[in-house]
C-alpha positions as YAML, in Angstrom:
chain: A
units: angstrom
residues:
- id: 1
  name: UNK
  ca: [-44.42, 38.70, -13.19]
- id: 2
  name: UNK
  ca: [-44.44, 35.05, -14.23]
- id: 3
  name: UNK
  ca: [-43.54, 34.22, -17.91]
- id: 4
  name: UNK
  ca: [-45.70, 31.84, -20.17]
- id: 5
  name: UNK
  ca: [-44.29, 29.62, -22.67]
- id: 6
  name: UNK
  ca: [-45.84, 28.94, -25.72]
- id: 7
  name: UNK
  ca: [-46.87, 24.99, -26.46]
- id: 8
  name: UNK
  ca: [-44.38, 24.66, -29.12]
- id: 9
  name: UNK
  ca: [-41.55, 26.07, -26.65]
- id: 10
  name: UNK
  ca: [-42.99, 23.67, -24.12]
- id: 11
  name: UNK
  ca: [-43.23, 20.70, -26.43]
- id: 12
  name: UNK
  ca: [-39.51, 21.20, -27.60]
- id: 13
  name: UNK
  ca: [-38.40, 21.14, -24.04]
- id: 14
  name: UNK
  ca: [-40.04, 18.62, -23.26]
- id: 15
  name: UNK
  ca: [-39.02, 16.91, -26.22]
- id: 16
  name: UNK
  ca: [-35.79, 17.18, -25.32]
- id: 17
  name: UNK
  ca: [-35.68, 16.26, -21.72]
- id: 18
  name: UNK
  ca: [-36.94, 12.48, -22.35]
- id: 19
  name: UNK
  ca: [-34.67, 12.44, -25.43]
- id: 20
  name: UNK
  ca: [-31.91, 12.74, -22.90]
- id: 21
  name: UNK
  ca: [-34.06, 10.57, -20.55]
- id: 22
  name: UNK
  ca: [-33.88, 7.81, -23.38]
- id: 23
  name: UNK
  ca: [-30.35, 8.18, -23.93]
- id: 24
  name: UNK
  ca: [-29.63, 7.78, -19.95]
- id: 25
  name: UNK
  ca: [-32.01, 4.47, -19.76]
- id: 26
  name: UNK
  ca: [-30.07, 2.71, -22.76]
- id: 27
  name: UNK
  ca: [-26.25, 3.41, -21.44]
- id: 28
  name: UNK
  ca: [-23.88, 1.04, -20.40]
- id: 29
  name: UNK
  ca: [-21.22, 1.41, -17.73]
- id: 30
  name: UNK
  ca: [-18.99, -0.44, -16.85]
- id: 31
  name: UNK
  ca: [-16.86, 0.25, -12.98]
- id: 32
  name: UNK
  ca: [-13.70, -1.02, -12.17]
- id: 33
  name: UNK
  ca: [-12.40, -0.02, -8.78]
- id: 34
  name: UNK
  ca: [-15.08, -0.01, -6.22]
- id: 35
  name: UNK
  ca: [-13.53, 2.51, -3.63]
- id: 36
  name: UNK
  ca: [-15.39, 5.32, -1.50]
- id: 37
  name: UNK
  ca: [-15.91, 8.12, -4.36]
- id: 38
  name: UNK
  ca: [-16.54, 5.09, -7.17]
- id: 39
  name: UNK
  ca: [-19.69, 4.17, -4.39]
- id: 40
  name: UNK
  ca: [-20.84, 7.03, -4.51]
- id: 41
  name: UNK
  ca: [-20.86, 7.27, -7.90]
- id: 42
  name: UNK
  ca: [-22.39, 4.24, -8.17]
- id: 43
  name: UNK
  ca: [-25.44, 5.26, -6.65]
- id: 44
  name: UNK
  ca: [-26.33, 8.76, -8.03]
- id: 45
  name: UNK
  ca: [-26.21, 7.33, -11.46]
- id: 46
  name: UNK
  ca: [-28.03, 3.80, -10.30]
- id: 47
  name: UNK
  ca: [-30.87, 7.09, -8.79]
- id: 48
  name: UNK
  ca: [-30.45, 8.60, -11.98]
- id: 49
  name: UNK
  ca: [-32.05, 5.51, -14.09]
- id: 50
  name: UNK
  ca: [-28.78, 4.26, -16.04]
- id: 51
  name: UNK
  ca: [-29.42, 1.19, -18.55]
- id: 52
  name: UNK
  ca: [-27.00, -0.93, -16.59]
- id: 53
  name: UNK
  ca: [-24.36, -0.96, -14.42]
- id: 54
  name: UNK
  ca: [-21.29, -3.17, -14.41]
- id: 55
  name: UNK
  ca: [-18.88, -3.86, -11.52]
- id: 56
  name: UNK
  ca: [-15.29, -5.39, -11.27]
- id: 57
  name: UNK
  ca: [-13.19, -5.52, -8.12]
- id: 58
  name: UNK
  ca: [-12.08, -8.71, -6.82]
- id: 59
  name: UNK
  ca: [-10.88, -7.93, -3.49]
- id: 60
  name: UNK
  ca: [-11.94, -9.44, -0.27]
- id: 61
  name: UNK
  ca: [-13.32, -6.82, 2.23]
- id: 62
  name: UNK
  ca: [-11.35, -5.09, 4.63]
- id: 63
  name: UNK
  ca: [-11.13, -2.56, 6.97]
- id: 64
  name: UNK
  ca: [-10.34, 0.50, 4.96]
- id: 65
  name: UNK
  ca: [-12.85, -0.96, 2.48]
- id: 66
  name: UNK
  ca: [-15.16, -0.52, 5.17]
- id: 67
  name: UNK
  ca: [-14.11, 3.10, 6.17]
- id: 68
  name: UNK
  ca: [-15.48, 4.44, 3.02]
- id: 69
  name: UNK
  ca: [-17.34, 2.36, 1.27]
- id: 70
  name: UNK
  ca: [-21.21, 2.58, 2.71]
- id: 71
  name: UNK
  ca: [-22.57, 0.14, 0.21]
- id: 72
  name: UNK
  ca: [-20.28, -2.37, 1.71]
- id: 73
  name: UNK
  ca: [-23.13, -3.63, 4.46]
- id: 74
  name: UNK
  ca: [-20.83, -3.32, 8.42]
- id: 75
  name: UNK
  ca: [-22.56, -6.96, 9.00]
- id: 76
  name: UNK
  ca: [-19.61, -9.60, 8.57]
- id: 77
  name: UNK
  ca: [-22.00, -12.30, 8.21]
- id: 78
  name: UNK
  ca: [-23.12, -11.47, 5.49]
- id: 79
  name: UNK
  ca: [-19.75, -11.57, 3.42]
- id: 80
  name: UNK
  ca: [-19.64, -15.25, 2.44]
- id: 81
  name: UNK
  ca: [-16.79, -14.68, 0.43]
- id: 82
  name: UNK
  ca: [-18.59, -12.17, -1.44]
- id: 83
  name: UNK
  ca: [-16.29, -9.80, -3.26]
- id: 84
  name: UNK
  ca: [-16.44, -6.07, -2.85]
- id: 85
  name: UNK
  ca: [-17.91, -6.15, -6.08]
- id: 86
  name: UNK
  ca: [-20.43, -8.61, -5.41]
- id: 87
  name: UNK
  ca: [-21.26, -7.25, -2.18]
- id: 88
  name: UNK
  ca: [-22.02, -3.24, -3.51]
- id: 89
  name: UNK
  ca: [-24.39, -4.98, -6.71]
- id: 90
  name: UNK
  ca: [-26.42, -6.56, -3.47]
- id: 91
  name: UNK
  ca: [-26.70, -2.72, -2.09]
- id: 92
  name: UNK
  ca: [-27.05, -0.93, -5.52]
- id: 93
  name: UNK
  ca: [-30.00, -3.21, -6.35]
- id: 94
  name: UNK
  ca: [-32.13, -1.40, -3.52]
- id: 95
  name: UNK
  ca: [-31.53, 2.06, -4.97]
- id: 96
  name: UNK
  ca: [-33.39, 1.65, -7.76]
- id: 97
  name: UNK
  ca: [-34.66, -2.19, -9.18]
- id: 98
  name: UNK
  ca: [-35.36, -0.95, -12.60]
- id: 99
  name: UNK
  ca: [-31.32, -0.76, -13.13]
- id: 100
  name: UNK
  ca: [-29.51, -4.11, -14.14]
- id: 101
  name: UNK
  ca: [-26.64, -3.79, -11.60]
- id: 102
  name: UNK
  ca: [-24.26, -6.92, -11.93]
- id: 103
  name: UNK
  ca: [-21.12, -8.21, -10.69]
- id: 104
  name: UNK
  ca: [-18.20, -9.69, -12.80]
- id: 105
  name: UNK
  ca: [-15.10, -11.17, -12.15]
- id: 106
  name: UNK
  ca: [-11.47, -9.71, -13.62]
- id: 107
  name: UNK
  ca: [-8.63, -7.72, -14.20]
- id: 108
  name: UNK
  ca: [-8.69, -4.18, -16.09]
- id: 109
  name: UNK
  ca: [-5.41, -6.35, -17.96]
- id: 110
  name: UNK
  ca: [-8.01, -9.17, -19.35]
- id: 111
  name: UNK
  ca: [-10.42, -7.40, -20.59]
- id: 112
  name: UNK
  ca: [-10.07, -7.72, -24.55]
- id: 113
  name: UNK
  ca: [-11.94, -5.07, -27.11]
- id: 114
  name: UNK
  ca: [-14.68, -7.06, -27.98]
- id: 115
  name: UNK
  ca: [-16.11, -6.71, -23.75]
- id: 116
  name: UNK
  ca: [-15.32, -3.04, -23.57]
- id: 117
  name: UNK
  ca: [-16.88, -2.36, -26.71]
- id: 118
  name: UNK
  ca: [-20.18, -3.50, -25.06]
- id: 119
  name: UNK
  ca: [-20.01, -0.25, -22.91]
- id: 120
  name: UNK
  ca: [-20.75, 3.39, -23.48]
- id: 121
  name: UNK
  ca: [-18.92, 4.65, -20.35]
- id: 122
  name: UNK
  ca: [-16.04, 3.24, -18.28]
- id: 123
  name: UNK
  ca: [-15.00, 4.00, -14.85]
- id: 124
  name: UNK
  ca: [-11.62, 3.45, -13.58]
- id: 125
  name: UNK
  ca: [-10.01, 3.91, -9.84]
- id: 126
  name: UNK
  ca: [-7.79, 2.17, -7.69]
- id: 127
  name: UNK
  ca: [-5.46, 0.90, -10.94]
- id: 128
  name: UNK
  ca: [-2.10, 1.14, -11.47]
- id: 129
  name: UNK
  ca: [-1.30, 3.41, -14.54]
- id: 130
  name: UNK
  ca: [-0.46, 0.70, -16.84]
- id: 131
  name: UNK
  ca: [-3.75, -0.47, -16.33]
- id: 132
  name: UNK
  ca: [-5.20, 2.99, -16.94]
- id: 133
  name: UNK
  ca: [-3.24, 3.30, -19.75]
- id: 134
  name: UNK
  ca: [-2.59, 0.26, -21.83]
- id: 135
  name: UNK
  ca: [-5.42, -1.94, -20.85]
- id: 136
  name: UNK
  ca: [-8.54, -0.06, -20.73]
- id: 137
  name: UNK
  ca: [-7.77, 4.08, -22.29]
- id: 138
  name: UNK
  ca: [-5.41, 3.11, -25.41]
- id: 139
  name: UNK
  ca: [-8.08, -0.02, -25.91]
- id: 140
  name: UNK
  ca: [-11.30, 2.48, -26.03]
- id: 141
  name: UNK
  ca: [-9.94, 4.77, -28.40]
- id: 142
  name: UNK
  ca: [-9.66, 1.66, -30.89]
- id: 143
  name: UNK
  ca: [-12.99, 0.77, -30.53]
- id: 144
  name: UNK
  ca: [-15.38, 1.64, -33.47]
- id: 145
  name: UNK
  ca: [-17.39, 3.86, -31.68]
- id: 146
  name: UNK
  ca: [-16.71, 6.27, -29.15]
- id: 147
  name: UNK
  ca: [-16.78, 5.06, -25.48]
- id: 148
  name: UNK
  ca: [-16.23, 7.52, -22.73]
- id: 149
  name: UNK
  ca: [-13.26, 7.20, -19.93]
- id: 150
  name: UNK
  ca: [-12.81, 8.64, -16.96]
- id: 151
  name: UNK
  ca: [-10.50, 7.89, -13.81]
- id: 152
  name: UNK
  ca: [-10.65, 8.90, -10.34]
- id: 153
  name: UNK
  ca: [-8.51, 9.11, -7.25]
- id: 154
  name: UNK
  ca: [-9.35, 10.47, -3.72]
- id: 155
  name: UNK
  ca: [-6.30, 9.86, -1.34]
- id: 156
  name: UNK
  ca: [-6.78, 11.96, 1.90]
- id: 157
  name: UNK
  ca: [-8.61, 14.98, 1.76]
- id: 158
  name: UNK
  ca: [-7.96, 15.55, -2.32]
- id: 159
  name: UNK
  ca: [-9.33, 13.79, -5.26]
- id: 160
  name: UNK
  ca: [-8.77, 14.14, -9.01]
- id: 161
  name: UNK
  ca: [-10.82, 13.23, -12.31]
- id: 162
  name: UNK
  ca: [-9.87, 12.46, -15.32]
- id: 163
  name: UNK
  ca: [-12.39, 12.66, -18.62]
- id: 164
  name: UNK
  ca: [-11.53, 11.83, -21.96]
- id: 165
  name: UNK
  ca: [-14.44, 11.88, -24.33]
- id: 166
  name: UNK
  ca: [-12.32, 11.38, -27.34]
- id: 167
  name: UNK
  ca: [-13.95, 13.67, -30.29]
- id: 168
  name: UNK
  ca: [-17.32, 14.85, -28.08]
- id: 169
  name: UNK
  ca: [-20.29, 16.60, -29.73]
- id: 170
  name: UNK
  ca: [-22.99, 17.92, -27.03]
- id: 171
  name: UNK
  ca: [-25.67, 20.56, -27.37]
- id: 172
  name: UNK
  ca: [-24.97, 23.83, -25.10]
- id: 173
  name: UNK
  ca: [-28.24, 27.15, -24.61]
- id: 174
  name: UNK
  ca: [-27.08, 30.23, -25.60]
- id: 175
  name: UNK
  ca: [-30.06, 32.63, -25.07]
- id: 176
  name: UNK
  ca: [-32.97, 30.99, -26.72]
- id: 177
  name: UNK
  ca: [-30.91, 29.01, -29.24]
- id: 178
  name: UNK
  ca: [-29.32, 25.65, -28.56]
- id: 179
  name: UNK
  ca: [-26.06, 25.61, -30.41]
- id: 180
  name: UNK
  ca: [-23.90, 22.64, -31.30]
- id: 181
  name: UNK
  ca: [-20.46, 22.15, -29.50]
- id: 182
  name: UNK
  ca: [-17.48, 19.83, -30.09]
- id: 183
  name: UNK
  ca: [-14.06, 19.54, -28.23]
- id: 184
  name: UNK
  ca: [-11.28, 16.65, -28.89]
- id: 185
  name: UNK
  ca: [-9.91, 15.49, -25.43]
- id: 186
  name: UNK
  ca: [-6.30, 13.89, -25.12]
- id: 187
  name: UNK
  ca: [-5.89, 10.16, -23.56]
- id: 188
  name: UNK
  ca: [-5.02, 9.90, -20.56]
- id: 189
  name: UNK
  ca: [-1.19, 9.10, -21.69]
- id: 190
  name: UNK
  ca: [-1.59, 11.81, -23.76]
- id: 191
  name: UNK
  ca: [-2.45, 14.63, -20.76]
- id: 192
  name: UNK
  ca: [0.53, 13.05, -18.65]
- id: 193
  name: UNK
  ca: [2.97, 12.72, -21.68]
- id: 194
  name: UNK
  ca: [2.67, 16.90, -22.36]
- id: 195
  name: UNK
  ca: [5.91, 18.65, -20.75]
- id: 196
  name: UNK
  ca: [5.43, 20.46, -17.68]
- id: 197
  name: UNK
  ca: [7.32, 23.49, -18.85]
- id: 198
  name: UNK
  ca: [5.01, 24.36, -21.11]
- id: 199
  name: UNK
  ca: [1.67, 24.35, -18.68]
- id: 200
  name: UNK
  ca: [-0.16, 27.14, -18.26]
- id: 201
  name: UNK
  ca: [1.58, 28.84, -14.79]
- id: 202
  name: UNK
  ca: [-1.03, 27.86, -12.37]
- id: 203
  name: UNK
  ca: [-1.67, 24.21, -12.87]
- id: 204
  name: UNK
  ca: [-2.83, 22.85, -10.07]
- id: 205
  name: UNK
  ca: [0.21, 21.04, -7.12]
- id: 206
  name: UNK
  ca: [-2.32, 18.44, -7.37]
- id: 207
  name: UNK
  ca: [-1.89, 17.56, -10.18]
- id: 208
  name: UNK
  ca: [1.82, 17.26, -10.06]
- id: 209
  name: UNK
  ca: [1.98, 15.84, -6.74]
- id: 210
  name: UNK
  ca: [-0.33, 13.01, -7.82]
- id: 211
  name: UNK
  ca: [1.81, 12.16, -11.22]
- id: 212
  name: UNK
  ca: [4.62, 12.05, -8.89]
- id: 213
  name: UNK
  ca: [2.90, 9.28, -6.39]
- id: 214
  name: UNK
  ca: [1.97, 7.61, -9.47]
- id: 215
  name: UNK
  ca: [5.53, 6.92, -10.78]
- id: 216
  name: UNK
  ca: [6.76, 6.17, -7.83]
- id: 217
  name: UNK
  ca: [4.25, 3.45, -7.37]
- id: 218
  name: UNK
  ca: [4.62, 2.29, -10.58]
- id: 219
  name: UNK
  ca: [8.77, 2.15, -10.09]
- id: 220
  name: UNK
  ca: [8.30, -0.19, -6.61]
- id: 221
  name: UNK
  ca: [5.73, -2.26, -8.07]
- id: 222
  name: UNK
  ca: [2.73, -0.76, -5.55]
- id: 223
  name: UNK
  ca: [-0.73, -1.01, -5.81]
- id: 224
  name: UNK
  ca: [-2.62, 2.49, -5.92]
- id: 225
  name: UNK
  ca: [-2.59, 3.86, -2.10]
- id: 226
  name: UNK
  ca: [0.17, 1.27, -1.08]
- id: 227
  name: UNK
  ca: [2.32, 3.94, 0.54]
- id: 228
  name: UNK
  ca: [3.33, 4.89, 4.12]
- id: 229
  name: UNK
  ca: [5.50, 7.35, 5.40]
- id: 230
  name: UNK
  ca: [8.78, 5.11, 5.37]
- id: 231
  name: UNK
  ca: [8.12, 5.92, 1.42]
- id: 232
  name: UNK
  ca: [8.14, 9.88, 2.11]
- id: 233
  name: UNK
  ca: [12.25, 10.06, 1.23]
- id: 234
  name: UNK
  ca: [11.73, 8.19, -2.04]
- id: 235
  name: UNK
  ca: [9.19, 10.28, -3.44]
- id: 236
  name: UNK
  ca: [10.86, 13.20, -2.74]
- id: 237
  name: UNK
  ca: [14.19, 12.24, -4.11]
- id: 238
  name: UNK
  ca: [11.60, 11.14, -7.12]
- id: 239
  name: UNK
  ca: [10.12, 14.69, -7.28]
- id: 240
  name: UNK
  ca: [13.68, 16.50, -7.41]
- id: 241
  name: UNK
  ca: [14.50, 14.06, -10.18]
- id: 242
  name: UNK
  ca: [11.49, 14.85, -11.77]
- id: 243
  name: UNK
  ca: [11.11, 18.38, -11.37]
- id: 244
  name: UNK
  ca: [14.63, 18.73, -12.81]
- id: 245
  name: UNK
  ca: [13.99, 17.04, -16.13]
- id: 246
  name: UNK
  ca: [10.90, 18.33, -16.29]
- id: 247
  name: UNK
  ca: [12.38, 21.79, -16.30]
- id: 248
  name: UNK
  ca: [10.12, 22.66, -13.08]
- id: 249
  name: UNK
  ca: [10.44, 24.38, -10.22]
- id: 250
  name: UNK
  ca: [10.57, 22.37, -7.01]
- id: 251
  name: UNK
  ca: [7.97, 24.61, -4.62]
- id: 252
  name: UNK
  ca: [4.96, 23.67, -7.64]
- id: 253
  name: UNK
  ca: [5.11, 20.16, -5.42]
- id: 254
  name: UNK
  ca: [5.13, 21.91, -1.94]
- id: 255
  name: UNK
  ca: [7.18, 18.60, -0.12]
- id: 256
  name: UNK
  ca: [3.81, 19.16, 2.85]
- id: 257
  name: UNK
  ca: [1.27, 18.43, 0.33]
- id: 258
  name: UNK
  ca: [3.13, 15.11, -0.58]
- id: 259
  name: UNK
  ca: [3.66, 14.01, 2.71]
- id: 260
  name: UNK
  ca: [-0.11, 14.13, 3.38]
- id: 261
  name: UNK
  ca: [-0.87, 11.90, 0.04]
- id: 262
  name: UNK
  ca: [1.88, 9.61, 0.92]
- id: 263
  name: UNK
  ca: [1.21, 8.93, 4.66]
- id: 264
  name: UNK
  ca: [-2.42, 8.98, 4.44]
- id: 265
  name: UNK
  ca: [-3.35, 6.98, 1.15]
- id: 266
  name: UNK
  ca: [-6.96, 6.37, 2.38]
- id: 267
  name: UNK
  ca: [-10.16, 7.63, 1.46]
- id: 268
  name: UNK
  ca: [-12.09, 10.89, 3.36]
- id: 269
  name: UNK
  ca: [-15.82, 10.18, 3.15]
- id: 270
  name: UNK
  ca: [-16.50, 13.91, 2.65]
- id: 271
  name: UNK
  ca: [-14.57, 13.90, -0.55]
- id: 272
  name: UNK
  ca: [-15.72, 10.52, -1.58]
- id: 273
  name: UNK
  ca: [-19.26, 12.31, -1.81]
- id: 274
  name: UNK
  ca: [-17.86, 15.13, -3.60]
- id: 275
  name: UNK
  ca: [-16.42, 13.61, -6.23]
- id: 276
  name: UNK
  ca: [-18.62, 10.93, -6.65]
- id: 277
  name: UNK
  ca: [-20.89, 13.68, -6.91]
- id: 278
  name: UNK
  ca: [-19.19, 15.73, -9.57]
- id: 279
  name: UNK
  ca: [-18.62, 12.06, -11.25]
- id: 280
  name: UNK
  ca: [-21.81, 11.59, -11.70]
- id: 281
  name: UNK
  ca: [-22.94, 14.77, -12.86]
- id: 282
  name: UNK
  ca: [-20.06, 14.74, -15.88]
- id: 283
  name: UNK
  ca: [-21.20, 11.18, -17.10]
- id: 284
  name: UNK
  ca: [-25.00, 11.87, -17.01]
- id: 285
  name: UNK
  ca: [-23.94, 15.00, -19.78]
- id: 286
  name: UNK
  ca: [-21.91, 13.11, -21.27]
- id: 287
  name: UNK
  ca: [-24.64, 10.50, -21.69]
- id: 288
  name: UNK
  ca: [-27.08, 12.93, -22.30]
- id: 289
  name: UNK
  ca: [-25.03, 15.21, -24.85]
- id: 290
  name: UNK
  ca: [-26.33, 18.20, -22.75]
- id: 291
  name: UNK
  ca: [-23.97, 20.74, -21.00]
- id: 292
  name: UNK
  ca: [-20.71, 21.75, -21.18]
- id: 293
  name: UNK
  ca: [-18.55, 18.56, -20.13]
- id: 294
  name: UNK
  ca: [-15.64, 18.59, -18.45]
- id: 295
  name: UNK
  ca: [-12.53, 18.99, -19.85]
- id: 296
  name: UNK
  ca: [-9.87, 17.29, -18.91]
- id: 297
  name: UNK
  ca: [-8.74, 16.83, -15.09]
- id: 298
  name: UNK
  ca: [-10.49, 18.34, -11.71]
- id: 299
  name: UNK
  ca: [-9.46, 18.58, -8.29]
- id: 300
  name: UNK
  ca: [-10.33, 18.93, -5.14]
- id: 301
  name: UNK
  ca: [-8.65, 19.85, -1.92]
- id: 302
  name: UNK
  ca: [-10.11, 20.43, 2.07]
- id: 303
  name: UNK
  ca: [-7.42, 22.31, 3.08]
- id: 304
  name: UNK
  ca: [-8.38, 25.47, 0.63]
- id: 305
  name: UNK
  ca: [-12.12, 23.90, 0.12]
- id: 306
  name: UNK
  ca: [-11.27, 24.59, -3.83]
- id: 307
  name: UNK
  ca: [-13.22, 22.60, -6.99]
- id: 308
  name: UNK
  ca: [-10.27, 23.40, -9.92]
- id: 309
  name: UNK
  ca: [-10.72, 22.56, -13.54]
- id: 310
  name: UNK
  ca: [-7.24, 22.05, -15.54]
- id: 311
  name: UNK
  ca: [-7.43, 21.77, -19.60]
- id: 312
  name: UNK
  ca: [-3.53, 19.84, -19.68]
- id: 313
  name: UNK
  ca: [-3.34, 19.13, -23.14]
- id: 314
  name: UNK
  ca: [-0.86, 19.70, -25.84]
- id: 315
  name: UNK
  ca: [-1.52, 22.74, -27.26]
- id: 316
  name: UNK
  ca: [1.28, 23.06, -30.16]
...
């Protein structure tokens, strides 16, 4: 037995899907990173019909930009000196022509308030975590209105997000009614900053094994994914250190988990799709105001074929 809906329940649907429509067509995002899972992020929101879309990554292509990137065309004559941003606005423009994709030259560092505030969402990846931190996350939360942040990371077969939405109102069904919703994320700082002793038991290794990889990059002066497996001994000396004033116990960062991230830094084009994916999907709500977002970190993993969602905030 089908249902019919009455005109006014139709009209208020309706209603309320090109309201959201509306909201998607006038936001701006800004990209800066332009690695496998940021691609494919790229181009479900570009399909989606996002206002406009702007990229940053300077870099030159090369062969593990290649690997994992599929807007980066496999034809070398067409380079020209093109950057990798330059080179995915070419592809992104084909997706969908009614989306301003562009292409800018920069550093995460440079950018002042006065050019972020010209965004409503910004995309990090591939920056070190003074970048994530200081230059674009601490920036957007002094900005007079509220701009969404999120990171993301995919280093072998795992990635992670990271949303913070600041102070985030959306509208959520419950039965017929549509209620209103709020939740206050941390920055990203913030999350990182909380002491491990007092997570809940069963945060995820990832997400210890990946703050772990981060500091350690951040101590030799590495670029994101600049490790090998010379650097294995390091971070684990790192991870006892850490573990111990951190009050943790050592087996949360199983020592076989690390050793993947470390000695295979690259990008699996499964996962790239998967988190681009779930990327996408989290910003278009967030856009929208409609669903429940994501709150704060998520994780993937091959090996157990697990999506996890971890709320590490401080809860005192």
């Amino acid at each position: 037995m089908t249902a019919k809906l009455g005109f006014g329940v139709r009209m208020h649907r309706g209603a309320s899907f090109w309201g959201s429509a509306r909201r998607l067509s006038k936001a701006h995002i800004l990209v800066c990173g332009m690695k496998g899972a940021v691609a494919e992020f790229c181009k479900n929101i570009v399909l989606a019909g996002i206002g406009s879309l702007t990229l940053v990554d300077n870099r030159l292509v090369t062969e593990e930009a290649l690997s994992a990137n599929f807007l980066i065309p496999p034809d070398e004559s067409v380079f020209g000196g093109k950057t990798v941003a330059e080179l995915c606005c070419d592809s992104l423009k084909d997706f969908n022509p009614m989306v301003r994709v562009s292409a800018i030259k920069g550093e995460p560092s440079s950018f002042d308030e006065e050019f972020l505030k010209t965004f409503d969402v910004i995309v990090v990846s591939c920056c070190s975590l003074a970048e994530k931190v200081k230059s674009v996350n601490e920036k957007c939360r002094k900005l007079p209105k509220r701009v969404s942040f999120y990171t993301v990371d995919c280093r072998d077969s795992c990635g992670e997000i990271f949303v913070d939405l600041q102070d985030y109102k959306y509208a959520k069904k419950k039965l017929e009614d549509t209620v209103e919703c709020q939740l206050s994320y941390p920055s990203f700082e913030e999350a990182i900053s909380v002491p491990w002793k007092v997570h809940p038991r069963k945060v995820s290794k990832l997400f210890y094994a990946l703050r772990v990889i981060e500091r350690f990059e951040e101590a030799e002066g590495r670029n994101p994914g600049e490790t090998s497996v010379s650097d294995l001994p390091g971070v684990l000396k790192l991870k006892k250190e850490i573990c111990e004033s951190q009050s943790l116990n050592e087996a949360h960062i199983p020592n076989a988990l690390l050793e993947r991230l470390v000695t295979n830094p690259t990008e699996f084009p499964p996962v790239c799709a998967i988190i681009g994916g779930i990327l996408g999907q989290e910003v278009i709500k967030a856009v929208s105001g409609k669903g429940d977002p994501l709150k704060n970190f998520f994780y993937f993993d091959t090996v157990d074929g697990k999506g996890i969602i971890e709320d590490v905030s401080n809860r005192s």
